[in-house]
C-alpha positions as CSV (number, residue, x, y, z in Angstrom):
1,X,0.0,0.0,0.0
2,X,2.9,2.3,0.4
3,X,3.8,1.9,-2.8
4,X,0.6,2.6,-4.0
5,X,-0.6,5.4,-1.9
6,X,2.7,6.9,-3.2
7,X,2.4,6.7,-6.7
8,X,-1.2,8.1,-6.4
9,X,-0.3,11.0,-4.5
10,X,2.3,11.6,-6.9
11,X,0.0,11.1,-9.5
12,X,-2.9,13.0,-8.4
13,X,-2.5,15.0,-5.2
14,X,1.4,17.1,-5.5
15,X,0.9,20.8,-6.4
16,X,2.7,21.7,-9.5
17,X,6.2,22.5,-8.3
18,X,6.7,19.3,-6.5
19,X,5.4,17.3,-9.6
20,X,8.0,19.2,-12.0
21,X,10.7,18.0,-9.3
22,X,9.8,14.3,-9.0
23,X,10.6,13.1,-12.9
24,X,8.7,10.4,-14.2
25,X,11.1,7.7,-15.9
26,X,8.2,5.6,-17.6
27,X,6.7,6.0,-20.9
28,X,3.3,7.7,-20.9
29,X,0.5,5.1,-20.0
30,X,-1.5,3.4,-23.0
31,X,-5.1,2.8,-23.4
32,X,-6.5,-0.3,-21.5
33,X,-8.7,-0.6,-23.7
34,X,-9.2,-1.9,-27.7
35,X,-9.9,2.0,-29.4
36,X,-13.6,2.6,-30.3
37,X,-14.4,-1.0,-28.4
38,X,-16.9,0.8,-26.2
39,X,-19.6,3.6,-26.6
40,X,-18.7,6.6,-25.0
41,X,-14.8,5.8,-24.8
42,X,-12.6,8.3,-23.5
43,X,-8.9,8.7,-22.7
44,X,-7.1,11.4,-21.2
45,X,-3.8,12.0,-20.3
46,X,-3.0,13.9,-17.0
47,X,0.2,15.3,-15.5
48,X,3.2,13.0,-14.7
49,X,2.1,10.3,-16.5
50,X,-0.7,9.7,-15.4
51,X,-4.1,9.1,-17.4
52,X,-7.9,8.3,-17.1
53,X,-10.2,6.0,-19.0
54,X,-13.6,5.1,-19.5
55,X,-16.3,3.9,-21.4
56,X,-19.8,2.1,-21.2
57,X,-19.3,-1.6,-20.8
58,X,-23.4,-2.5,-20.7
59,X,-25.9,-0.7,-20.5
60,X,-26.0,-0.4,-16.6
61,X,-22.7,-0.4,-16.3
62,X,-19.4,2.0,-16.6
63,X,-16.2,1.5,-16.9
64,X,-13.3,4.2,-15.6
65,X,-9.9,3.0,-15.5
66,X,-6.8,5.7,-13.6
67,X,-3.2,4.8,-15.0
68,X,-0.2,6.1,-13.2
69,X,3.2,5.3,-14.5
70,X,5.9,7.4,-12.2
71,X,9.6,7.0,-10.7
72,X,9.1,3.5,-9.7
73,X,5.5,2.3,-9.4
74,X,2.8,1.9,-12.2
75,X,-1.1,1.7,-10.6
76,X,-4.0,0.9,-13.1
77,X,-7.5,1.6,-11.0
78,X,-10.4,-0.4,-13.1
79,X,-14.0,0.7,-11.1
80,X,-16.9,-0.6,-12.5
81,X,-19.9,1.8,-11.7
82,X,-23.4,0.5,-11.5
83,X,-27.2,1.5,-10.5
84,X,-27.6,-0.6,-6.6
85,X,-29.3,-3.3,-7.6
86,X,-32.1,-4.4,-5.2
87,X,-31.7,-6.6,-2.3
88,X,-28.4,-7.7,-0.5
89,X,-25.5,-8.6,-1.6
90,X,-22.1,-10.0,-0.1
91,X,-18.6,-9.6,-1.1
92,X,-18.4,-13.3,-2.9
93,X,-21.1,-11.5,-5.2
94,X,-19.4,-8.8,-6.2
95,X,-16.0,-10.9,-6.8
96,X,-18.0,-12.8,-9.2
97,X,-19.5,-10.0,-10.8
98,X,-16.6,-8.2,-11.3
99,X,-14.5,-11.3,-12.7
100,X,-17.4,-11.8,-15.5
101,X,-16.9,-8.1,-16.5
102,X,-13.0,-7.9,-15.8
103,X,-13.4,-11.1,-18.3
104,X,-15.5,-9.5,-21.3
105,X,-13.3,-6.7,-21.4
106,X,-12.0,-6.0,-24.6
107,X,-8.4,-4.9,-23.9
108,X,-5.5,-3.6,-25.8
109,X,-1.7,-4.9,-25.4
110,X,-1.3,-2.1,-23.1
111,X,-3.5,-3.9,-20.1
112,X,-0.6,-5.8,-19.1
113,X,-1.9,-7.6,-16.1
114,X,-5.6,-8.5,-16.4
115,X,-5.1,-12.1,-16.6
116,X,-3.1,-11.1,-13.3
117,X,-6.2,-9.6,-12.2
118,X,-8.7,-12.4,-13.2
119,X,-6.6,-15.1,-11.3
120,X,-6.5,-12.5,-8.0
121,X,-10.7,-12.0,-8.4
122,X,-10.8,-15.7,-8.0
123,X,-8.2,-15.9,-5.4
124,X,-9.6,-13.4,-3.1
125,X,-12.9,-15.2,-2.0
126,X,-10.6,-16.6,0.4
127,X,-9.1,-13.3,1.4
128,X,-10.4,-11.8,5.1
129,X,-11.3,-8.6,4.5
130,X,-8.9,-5.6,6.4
131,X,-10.0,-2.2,6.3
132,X,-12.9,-3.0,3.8
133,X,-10.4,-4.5,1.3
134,X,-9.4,-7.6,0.1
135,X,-5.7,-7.6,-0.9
136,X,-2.8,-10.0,-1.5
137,X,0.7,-9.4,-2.9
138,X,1.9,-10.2,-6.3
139,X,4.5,-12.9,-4.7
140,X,1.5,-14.6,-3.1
141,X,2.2,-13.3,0.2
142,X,-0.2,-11.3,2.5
143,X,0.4,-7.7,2.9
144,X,2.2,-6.5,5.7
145,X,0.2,-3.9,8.2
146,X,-2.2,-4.0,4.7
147,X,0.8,-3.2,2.8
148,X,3.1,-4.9,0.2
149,X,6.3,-3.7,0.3
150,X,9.0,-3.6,-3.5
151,X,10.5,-7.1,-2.7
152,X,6.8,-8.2,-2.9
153,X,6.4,-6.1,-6.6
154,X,3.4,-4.7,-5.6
155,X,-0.3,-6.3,-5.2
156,X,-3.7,-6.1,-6.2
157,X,-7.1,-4.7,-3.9
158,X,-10.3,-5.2,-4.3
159,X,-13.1,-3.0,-2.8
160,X,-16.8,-2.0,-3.3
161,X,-18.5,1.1,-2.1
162,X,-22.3,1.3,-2.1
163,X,-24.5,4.2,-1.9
164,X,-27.8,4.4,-2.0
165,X,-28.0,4.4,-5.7
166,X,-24.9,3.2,-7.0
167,X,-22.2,0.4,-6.7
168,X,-18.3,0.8,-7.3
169,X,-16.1,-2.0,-7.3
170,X,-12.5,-1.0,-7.5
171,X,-9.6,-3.7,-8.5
172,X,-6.5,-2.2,-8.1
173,X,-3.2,-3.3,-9.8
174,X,0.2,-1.9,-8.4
175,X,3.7,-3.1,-9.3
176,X,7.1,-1.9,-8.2
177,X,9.8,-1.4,-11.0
């Protein structure tokens, strides 16, 4: 989680002076996603490598994916965004749910570690929860005070949020370089 909540605050959070002084060393990120695959596809690229995503998967459901590539860490952020659907649902739902969308995706070359991401949805229904997560490092260890550190190369977290009218589940990929 270090890693990660330090390539997002790099990212996304550093006023403009500190980003000019922290140089980002990888190549700008790459859509996740085949071009004109989805209605209502965008792309963006933001400061410091960084760039957002998104699209209409079905007709209930969007798609909006963060990339950050900078100094040592590279984050992609896929949330899927859907109406609450009625009646209750528990976590092993939602896993399931979001492996079947994670699956359709039509992806470009640039979405380096889905099948990563697949094999961790399925994974985590044995994962205890820790601070509303699910998480587990890339080395197949657990994270550390909810944390994998660089020997680990990063991790994946799942989450979901619910409103009262909308669902997002967030799968989160980080690696160290």
């Amino acid at each position: 989680m270090k890693i990660y909540a330090a390539a997002l605050a790099l990212a996304l959070a550093l006023p403009g002076a500190a980003q000019a002084a922290e140089a980002c060393t990888f190549q700008p990120p790459s859509p996740a996603l085949q071009a004109q695959a989805y209605p209502q596809q965008t792309f963006v690229r933001k400061k410091n490598n960084g760039a957002a995503e998104s699209a209409q998967v079905e007709k209930d459901v969007r798609l909006e994916i963060l990339h950050s590539q900078c100094v040592d860490t590279l984050v992609t952020e896929y949330t899927l965004v859907l109406p609450r659907p009625a009646g209750a649902h528990d976590l092993n739902y939602w896993l399931d749910f979001a492996a079947a969308e994670m699956q359709r995706l039509k992806t470009s070359k640039a979405a380096r570690d889905v099948p990563g991401l697949l094999a961790f949805l399925k994974k985590a229904h044995g994962l205890k929860p820790a601070a509303g997560k699910l998480a587990i490092c890339k080395d197949g260890t657990a994270p550390v005070d909810g944390e994998c550190d660089f020997e680990s190369l990063g991790g994946y977290i799942f989450k979901v949020d619910a409103t009262r009218n909308a669902v997002r589940i967030t799968i989160t990929d980080y690696a160290s370089a």
